[in-house]
C-alpha positions, -999 to +999 in steps of 0.1 A: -136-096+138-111-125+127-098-106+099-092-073+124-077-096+151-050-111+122-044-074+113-060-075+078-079-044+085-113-056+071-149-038+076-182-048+074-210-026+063-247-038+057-260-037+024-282-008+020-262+014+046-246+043+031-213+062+048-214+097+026-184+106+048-156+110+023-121+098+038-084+107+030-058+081+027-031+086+055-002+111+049+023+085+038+001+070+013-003+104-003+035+110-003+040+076-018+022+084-043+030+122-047+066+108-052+057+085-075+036+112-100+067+132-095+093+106-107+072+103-138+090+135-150+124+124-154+118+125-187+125+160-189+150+162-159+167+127-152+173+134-116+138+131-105+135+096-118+151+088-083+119+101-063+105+066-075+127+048-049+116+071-022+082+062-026+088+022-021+113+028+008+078+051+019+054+022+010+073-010+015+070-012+058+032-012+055+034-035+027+053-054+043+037-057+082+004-064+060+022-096+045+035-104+078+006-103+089-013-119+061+017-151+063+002-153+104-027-158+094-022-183+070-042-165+040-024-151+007-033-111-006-021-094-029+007-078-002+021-115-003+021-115-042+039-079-039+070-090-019+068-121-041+068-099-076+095-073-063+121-104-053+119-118-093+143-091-104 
């Protein structure tokens, strides 16, 4: 419950209880990523190397409210250490 109340989204299930229900990540994680895959065939046509930044200016807010979040809280997750790694450049 603290974890949910500092927006980490965190669940608990008891060992030994199965959930068989299979679940689909959200619509913007799935163009995220179907930009991504995409982006890795600029090899044969250049242009579509640019679909890569689409998918971080897709990604990056919920990255970004989760480190917010995380910083609130006053724990460090790997959404921290992603804004952290994307400012070295």
């Amino acid at each position: 419950d603290a974890l949910n109340t500092a927006r980490l989204e965190a669940s608990f299930r008891p060992q030994g209880e199965t959930n068989n229900e299979k679940k689909w990540p959200d619509l913007l994680t799935m163009a995220c990523g179907l930009l991504l895959a995409l982006s890795f065939l600029k090899y044969i046509y250049p242009p579509l190397g640019w679909l890569a930044l689409g998918s971080v200016a897709i990604g990056f807010p919920k990255v970004l409210l989760r480190a917010i979040a995380s910083i609130r809280a006053l724990t460090l997750n790997i959404n921290i250490l992603v804004i952290l790694a994307g400012n070295t450049f």
